[in-house]
N, C-alpha and C positions, 0 to 999 in steps of 0.2 A: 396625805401623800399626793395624789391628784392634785391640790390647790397648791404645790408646792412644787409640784411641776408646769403646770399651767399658769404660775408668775411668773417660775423662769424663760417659758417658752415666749409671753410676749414680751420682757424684759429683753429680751436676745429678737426678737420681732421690733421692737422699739427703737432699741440701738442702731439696728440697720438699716429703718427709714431713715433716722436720723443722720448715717452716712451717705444716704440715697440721697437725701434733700441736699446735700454739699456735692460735688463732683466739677468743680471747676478745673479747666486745662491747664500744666503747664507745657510749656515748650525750652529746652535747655539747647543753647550751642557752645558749644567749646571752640573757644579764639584759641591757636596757635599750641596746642597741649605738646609741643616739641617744646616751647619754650620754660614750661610751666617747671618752678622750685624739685617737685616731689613729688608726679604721683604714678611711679612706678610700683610693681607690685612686683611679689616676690621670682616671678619669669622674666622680670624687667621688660614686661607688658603693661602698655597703658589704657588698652581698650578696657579690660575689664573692671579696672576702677571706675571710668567714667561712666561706664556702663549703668554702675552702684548709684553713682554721684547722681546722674540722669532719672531713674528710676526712681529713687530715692523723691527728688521734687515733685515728681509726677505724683508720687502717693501722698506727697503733701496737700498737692494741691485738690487730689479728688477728698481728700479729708477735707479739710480747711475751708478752702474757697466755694462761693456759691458758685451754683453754676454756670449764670450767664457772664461771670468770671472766667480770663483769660491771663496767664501771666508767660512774660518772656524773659528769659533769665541768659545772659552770656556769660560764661564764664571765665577769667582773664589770668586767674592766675590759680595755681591748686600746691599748697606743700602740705602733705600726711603726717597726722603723729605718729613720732617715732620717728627711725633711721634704717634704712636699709644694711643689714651689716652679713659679710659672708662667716658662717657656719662649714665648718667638716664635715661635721653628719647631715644638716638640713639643707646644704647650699643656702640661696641669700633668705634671709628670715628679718623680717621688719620687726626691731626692738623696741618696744612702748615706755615709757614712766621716765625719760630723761626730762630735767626740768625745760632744758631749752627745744626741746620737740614739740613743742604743742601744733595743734588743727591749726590752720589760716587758708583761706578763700578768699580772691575776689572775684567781685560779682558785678555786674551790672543789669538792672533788671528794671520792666515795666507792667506794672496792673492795667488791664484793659475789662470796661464793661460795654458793650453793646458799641465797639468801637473810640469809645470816651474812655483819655488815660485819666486812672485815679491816683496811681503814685507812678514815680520813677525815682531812677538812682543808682550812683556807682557805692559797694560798700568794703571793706576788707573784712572780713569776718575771722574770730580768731578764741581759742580758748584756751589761756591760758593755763588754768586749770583743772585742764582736761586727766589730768594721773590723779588726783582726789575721784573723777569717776567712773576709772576703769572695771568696778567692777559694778556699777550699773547695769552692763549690756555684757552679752555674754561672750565667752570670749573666742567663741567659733563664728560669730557674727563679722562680717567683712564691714571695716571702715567705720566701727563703732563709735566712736571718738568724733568723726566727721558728721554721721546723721545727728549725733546730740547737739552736736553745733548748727545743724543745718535747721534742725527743729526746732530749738530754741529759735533763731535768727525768723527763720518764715512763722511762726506764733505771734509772736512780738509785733511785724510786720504788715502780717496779709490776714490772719484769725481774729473771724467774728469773734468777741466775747458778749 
């Protein structure tokens, strides 16, 4: 029993150097978020989404990214899966699984190491498919739909393999 907690204890010790050794910064600005598609939330409040949106990169990139990694990300355009639709009982409640509601983002963004850029790029980011996997994530989770998309896209992208 001892060896059997003693594998778990450095296994979960292992893990988190290995999260420790990644910690690169991102940096996110939002260009014009009055103009943007969709990403009002159910107060027909925008901060708190971008809030998500923002946050969300940052934990990408202390995963992800080494550290002497830097990435800057602007963000140009944002429409949320789903529609906003007014409800009786709930006031406005954001409706998921419509086929033409999928995530889309654009982006514009730049990889920096020790001041040397290693990538740039403007992208539209988009999941079509996003109602196949709504129940991946759970469904108290805010902007579900969006982080899969956003995770998938920064993998693909900016992660060591």
């Amino acid at each position: 029993m001892k060896h059997r907690y003693m594998a778990g204890w450095l296994l979960g010790l292992a893990a988190m150097a290995g999260t420790a050794a990644r910690a690169g910064t991102v940096d996110v600005a939002f260009t014009h978020p009055e103009t943007y598609a969709d990403v009002r939330d159910s107060n027909r409040e925008t901060s708190p989404n971008l809030a998500t949106i923002a946050l969300y990169l940052q934990g990408l990139g202390a995963r992800y990214l080494p550290a002497e990694q830097s990435l800057h990300v602007e963000v140009l355009d944002v429409d949320l899966a789903g529609k906003l639709r007014s409800s009786f009982r709930w006031g406005m409640v954001r409706v998921l699984g419509g086929p033409l509601d999928w995530p889309r983002m654009t982006l514009r963004y730049q990889l920096e190491e020790h001041g040397r850029v290693l990538a740039s790029g403007e992208e539209t980011l988009s999941d079509m498919a996003y109602a196949t996997h709504l129940g991946s994530y759970p469904s108290w989770e805010a902007l579900g739909a969006e982080k899969r998309m956003l995770r998938d896209w920064f993998r693909s992208r900016f992660a060591v393999h």
